[in-house]
PQR file of N, CA, C, O and H, with PARSE charges and radii, in Angstrom:
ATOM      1  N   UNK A   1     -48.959  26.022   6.349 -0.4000 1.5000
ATOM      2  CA  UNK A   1     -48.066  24.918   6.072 -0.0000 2.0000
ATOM      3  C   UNK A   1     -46.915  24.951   7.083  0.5500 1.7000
ATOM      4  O   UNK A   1     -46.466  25.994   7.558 -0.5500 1.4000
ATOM      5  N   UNK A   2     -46.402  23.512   7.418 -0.4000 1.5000
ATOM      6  CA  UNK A   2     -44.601  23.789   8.359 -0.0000 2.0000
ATOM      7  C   UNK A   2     -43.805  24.085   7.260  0.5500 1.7000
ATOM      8  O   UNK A   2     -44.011  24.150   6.048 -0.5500 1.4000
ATOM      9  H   UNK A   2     -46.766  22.665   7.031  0.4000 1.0000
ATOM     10  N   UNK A   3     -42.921  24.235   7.926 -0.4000 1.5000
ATOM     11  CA  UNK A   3     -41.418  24.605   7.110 -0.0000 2.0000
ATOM     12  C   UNK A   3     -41.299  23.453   7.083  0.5500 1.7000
ATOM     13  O   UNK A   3     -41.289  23.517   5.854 -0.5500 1.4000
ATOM     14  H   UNK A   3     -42.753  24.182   8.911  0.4000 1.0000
ATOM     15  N   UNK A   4     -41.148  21.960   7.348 -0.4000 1.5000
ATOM     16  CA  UNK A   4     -41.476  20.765   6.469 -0.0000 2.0000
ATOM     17  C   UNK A   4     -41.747  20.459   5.602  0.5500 1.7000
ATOM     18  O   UNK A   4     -41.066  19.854   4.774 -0.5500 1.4000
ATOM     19  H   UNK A   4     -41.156  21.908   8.347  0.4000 1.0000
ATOM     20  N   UNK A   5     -43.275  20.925   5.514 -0.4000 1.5000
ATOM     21  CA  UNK A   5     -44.045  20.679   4.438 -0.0000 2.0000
ATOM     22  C   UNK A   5     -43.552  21.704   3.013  0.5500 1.7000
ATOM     23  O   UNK A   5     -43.292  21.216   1.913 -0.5500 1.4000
ATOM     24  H   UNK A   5     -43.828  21.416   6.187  0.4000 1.0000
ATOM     25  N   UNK A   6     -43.498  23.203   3.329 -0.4000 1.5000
ATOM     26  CA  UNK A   6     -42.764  23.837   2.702 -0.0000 2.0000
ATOM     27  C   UNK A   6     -41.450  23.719   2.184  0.5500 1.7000
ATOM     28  O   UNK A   6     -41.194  24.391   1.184 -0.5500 1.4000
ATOM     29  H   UNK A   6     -43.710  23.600   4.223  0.4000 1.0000
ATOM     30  N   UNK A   7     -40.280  22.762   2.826 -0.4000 1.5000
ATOM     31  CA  UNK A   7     -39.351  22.315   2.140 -0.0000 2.0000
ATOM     32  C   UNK A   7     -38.998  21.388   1.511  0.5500 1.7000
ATOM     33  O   UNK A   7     -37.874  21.219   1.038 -0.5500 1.4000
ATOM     34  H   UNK A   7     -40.488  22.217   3.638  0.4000 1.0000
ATOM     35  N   UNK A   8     -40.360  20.347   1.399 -0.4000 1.5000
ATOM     36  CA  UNK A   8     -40.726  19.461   0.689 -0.0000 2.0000
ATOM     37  C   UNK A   8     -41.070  19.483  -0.471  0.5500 1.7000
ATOM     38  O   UNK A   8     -40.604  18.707  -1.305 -0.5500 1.4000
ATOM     39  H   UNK A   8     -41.273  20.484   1.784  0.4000 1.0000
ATOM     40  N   UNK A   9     -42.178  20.613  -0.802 -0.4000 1.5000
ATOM     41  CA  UNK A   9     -42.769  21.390  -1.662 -0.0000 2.0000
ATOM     42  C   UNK A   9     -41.704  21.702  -2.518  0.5500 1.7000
ATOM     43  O   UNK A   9     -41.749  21.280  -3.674 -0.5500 1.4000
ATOM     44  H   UNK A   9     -42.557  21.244  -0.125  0.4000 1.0000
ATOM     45  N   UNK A  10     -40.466  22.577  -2.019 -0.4000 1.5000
ATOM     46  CA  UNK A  10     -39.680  23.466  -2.630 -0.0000 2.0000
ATOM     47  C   UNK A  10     -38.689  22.645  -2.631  0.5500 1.7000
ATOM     48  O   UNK A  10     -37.653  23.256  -2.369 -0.5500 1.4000
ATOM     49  H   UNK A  10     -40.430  22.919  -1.080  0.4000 1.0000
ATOM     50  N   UNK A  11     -38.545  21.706  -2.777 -0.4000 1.5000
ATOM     51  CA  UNK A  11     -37.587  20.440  -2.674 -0.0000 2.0000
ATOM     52  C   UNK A  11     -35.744  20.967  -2.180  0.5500 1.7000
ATOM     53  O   UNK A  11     -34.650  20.714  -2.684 -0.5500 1.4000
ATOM     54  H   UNK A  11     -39.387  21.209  -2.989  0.4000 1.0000
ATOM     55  N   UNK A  12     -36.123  21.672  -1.136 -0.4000 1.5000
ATOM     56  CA  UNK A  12     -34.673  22.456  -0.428 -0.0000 2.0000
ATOM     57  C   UNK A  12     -34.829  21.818   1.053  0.5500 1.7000
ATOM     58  O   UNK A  12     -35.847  21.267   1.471 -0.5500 1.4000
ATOM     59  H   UNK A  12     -37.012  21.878  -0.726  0.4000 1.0000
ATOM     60  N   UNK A  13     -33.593  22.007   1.780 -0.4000 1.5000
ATOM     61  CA  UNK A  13     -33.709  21.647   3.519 -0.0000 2.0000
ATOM     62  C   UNK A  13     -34.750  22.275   4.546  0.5500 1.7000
ATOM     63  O   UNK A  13     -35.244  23.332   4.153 -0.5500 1.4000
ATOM     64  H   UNK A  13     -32.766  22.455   1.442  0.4000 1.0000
ATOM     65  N   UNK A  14     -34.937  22.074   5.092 -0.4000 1.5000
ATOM     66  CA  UNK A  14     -35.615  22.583   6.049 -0.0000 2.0000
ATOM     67  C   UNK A  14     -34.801  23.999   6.437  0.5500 1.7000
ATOM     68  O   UNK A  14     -35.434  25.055   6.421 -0.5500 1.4000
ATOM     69  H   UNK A  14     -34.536  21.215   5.411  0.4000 1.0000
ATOM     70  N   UNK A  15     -34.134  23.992   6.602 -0.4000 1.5000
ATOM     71  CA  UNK A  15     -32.483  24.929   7.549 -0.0000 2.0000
ATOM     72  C   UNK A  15     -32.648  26.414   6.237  0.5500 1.7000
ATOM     73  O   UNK A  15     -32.571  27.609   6.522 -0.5500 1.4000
ATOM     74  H   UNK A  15     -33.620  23.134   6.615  0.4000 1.0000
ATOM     75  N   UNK A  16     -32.863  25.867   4.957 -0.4000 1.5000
ATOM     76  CA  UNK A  16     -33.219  26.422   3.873 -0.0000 2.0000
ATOM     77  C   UNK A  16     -34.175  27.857   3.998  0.5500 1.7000
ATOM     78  O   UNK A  16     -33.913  29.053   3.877 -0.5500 1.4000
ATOM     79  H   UNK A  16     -32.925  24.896   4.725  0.4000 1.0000
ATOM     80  N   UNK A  17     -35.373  27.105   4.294 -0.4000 1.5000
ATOM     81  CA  UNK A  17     -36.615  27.760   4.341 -0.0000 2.0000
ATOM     82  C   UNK A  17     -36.439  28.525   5.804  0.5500 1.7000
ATOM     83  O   UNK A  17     -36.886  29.671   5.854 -0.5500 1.4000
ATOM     84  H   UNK A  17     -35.586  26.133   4.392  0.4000 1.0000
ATOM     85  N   UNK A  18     -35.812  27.972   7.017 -0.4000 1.5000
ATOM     86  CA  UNK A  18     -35.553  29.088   7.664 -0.0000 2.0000
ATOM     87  C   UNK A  18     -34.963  30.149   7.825  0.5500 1.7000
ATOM     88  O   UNK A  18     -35.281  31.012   8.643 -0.5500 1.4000
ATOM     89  H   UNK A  18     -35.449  27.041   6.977  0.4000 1.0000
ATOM     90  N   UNK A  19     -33.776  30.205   6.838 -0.4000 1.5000
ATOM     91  CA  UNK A  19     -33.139  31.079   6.634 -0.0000 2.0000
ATOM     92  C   UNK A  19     -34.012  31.918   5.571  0.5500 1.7000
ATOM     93  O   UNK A  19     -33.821  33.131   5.480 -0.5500 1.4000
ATOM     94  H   UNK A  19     -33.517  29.504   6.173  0.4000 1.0000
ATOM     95  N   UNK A  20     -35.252  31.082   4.530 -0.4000 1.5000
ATOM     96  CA  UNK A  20     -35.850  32.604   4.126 -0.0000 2.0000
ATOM     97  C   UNK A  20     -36.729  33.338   4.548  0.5500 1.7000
ATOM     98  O   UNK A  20     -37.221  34.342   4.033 -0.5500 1.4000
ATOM     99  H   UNK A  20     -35.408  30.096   4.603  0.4000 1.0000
ATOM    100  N   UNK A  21     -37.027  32.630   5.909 -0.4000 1.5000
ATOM    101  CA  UNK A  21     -37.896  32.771   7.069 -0.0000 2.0000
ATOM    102  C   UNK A  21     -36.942  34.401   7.948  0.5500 1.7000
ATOM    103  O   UNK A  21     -37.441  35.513   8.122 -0.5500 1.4000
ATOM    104  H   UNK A  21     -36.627  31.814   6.327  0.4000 1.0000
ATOM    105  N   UNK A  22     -35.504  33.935   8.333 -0.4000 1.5000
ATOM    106  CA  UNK A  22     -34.885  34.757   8.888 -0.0000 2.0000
ATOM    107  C   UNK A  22     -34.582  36.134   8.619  0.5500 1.7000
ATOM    108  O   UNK A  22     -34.439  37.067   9.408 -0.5500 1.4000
ATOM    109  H   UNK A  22     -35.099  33.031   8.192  0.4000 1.0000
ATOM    110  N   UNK A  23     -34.470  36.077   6.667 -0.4000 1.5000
ATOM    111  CA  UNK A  23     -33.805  37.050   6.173 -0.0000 2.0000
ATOM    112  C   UNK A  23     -35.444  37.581   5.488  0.5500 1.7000
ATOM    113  O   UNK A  23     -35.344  38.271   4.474 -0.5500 1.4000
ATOM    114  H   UNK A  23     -34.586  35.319   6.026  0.4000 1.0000
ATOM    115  N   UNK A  24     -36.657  37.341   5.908 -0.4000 1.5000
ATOM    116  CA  UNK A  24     -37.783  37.960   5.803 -0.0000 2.0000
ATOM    117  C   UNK A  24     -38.332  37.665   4.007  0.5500 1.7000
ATOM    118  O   UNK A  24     -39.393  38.252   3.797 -0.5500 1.4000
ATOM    119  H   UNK A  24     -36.738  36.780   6.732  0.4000 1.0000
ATOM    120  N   UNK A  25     -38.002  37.186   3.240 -0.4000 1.5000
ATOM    121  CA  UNK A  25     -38.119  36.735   1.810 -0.0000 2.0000
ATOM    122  C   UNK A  25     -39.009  35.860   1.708  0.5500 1.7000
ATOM    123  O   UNK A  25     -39.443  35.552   0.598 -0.5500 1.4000
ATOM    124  H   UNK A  25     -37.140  36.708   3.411  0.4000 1.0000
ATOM    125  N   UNK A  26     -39.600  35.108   3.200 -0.4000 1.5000
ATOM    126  CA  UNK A  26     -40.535  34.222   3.288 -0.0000 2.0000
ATOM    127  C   UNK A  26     -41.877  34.718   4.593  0.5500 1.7000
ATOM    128  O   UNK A  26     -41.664  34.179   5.679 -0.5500 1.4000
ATOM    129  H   UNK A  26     -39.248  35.359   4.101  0.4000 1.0000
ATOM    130  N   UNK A  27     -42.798  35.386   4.568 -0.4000 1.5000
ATOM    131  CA  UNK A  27     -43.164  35.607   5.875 -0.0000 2.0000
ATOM    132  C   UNK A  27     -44.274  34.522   6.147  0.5500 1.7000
ATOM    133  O   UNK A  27     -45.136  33.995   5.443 -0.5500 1.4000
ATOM    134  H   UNK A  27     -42.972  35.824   3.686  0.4000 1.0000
ATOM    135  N   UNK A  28     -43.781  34.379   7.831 -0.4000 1.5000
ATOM    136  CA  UNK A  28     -43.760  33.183   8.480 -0.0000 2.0000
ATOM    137  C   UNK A  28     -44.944  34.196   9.898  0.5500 1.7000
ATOM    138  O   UNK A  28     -45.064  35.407  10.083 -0.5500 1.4000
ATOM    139  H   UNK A  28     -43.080  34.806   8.402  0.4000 1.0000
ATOM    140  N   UNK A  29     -45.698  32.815  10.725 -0.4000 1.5000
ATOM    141  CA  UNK A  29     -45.812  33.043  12.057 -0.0000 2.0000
ATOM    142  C   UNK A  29     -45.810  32.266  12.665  0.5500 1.7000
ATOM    143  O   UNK A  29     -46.356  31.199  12.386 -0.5500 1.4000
ATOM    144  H   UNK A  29     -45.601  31.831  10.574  0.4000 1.0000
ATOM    145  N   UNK A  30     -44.999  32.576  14.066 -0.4000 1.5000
ATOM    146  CA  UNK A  30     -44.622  31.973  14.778 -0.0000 2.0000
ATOM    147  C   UNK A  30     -45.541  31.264  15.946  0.5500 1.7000
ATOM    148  O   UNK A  30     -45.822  31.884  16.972 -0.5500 1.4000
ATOM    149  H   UNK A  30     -44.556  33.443  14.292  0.4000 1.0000
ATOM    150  N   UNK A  31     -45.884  30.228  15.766 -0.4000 1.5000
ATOM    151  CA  UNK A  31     -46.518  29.339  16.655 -0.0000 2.0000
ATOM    152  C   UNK A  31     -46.460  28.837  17.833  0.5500 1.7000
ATOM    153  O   UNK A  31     -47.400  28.045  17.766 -0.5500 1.4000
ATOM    154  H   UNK A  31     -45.656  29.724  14.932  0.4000 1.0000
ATOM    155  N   UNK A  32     -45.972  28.709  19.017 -0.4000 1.5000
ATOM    156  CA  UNK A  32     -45.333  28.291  20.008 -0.0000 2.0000
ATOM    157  C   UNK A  32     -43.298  28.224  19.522  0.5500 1.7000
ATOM    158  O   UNK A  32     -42.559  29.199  19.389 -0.5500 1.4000
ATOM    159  H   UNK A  32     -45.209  29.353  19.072  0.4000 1.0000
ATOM    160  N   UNK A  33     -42.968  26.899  19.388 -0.4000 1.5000
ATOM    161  CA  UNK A  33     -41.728  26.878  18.622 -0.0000 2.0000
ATOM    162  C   UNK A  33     -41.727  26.746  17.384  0.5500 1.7000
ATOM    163  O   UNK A  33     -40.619  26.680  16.853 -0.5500 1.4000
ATOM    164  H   UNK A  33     -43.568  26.107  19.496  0.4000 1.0000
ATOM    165  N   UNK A  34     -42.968  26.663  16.498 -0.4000 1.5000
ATOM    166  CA  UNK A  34     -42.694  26.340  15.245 -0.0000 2.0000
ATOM    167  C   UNK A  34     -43.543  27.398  13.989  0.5500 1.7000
ATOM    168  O   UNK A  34     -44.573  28.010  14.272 -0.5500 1.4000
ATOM    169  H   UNK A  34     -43.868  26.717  16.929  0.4000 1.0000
ATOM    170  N   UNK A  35     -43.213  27.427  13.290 -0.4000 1.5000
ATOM    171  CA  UNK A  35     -43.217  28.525  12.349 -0.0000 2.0000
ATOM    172  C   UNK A  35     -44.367  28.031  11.361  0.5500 1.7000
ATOM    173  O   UNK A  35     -44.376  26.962  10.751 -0.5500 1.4000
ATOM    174  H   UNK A  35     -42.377  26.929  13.060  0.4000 1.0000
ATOM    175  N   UNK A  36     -45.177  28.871  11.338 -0.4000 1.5000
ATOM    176  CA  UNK A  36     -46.188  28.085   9.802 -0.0000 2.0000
ATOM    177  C   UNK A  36     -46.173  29.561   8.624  0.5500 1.7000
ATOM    178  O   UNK A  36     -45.894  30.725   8.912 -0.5500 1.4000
ATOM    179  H   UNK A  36     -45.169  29.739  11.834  0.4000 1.0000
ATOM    180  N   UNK A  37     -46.524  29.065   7.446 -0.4000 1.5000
ATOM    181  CA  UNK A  37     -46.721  29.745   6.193 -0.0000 2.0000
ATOM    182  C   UNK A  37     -48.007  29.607   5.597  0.5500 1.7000
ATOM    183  O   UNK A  37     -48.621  28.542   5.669 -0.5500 1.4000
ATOM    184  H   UNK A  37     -46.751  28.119   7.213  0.4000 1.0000
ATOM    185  N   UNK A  38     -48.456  30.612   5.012 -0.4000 1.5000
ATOM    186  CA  UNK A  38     -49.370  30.435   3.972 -0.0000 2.0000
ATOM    187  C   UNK A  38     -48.650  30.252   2.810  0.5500 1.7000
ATOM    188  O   UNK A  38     -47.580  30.712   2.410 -0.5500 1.4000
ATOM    189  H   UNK A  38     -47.957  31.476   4.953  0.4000 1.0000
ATOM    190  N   UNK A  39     -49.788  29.172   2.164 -0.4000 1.5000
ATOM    191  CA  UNK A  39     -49.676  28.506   0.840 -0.0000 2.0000
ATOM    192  C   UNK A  39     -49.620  30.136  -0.137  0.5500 1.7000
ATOM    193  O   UNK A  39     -48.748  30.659  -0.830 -0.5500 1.4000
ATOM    194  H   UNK A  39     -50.657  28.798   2.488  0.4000 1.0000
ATOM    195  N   UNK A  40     -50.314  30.330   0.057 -0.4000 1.5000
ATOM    196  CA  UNK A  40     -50.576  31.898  -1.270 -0.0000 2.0000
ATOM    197  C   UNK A  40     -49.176  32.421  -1.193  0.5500 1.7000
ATOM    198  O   UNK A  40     -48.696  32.940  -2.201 -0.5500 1.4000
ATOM    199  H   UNK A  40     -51.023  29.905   0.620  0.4000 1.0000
ATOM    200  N   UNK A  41     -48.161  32.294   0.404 -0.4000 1.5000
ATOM    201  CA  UNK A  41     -47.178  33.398   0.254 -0.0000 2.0000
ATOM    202  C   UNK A  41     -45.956  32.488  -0.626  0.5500 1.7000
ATOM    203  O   UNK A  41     -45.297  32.811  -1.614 -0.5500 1.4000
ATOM    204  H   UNK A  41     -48.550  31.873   1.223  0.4000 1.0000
ATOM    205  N   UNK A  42     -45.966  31.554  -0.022 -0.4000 1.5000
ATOM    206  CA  UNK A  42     -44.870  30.118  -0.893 -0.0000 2.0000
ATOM    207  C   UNK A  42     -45.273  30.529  -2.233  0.5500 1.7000
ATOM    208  O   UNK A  42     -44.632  31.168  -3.068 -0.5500 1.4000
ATOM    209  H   UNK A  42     -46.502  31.292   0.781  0.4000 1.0000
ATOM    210  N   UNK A  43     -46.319  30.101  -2.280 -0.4000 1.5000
ATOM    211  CA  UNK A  43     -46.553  30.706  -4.116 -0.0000 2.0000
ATOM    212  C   UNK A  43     -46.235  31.944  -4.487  0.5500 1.7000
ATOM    213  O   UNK A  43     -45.585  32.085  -5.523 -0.5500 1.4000
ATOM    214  H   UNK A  43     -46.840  29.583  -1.602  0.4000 1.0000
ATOM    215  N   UNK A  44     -46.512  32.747  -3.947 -0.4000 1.5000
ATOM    216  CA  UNK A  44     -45.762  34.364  -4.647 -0.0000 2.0000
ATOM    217  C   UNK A  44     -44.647  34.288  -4.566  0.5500 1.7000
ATOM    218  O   UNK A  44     -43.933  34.735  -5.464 -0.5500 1.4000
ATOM    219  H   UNK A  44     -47.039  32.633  -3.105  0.4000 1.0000
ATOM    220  N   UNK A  45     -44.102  33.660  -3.393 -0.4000 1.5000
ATOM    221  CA  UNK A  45     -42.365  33.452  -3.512 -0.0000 2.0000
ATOM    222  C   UNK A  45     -41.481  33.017  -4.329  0.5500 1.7000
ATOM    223  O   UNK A  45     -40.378  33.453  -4.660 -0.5500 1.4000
ATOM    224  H   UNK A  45     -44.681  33.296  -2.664  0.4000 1.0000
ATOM    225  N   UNK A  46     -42.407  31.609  -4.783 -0.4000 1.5000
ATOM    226  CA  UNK A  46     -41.672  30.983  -5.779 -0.0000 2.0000
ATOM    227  C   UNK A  46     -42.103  31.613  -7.260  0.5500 1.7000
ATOM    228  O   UNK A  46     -41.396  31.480  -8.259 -0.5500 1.4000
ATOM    229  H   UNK A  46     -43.303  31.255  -4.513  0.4000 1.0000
ATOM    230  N   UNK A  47     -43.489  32.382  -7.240 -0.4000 1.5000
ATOM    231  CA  UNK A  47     -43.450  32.937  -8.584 -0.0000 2.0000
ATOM    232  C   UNK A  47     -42.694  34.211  -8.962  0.5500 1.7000
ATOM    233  O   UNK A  47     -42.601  34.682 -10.096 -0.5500 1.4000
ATOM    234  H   UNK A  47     -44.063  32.490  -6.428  0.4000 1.0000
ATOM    235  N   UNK A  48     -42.008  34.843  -7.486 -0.4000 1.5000
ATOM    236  CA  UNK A  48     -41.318  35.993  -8.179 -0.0000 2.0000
ATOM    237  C   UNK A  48     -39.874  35.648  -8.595  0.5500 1.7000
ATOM    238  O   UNK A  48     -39.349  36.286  -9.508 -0.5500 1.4000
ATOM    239  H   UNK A  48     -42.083  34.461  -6.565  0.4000 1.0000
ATOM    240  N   UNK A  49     -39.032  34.391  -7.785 -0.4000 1.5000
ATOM    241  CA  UNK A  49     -38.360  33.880  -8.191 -0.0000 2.0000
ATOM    242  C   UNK A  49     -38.241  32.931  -9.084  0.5500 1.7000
ATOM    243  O   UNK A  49     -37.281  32.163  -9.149 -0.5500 1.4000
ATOM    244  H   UNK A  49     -39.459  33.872  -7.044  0.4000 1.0000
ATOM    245  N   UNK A  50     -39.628  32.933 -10.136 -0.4000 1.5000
ATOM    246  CA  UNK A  50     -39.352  31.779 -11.365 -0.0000 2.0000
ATOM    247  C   UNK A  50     -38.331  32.628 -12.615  0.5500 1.7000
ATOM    248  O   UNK A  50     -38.247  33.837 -12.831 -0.5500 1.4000
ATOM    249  H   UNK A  50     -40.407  33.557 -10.082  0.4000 1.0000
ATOM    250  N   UNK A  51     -37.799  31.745 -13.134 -0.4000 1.5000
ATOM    251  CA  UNK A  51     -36.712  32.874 -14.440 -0.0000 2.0000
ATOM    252  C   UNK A  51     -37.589  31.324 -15.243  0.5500 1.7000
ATOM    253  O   UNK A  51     -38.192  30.331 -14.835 -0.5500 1.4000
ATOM    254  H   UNK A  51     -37.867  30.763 -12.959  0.4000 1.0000
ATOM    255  N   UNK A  52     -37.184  31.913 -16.565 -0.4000 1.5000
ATOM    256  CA  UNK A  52     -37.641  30.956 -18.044 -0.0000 2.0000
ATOM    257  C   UNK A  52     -36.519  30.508 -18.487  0.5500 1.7000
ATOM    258  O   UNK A  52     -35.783  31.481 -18.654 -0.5500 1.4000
ATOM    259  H   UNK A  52     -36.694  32.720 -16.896  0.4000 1.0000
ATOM    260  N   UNK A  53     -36.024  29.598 -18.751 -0.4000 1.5000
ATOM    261  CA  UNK A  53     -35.153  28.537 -18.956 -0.0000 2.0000
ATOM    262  C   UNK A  53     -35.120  28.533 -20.275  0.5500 1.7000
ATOM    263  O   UNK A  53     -36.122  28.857 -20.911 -0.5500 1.4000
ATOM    264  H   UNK A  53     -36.622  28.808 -18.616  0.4000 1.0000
ATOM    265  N   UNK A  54     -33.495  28.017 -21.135 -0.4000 1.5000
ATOM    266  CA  UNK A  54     -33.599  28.016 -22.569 -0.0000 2.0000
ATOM    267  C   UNK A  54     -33.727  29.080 -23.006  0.5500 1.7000
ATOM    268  O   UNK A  54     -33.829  29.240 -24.222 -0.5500 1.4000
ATOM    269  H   UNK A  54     -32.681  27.754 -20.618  0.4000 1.0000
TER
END
């Protein structure tokens, strides 16, 4: 996926996802200038950061 598509997904900025790109919380590879993700890792990401609400 881009960090586009990924901050679309995760409904945050782009600038967002690079910074969890930067600070390694997201691992990324680097393509020429642009960065892609696997779907599986977005998903573990966002499932270790889900909390239960209420």
């Amino acid at each position: 996926m881009t960090v586009a598509e990924v901050a679309a997904n995760m409904r945050v900025s782009t600038m967002t996802v690079y910074r969890l790109i930067q600070s390694r919380d997201l691992p990324a590879v680097r393509i020429g200038k642009s960065y892609r993700l696997r779907e599986s890792d977005v998903d573990g990401y966002l499932a270790s950061r889900y909390t239960q609400a209420g």
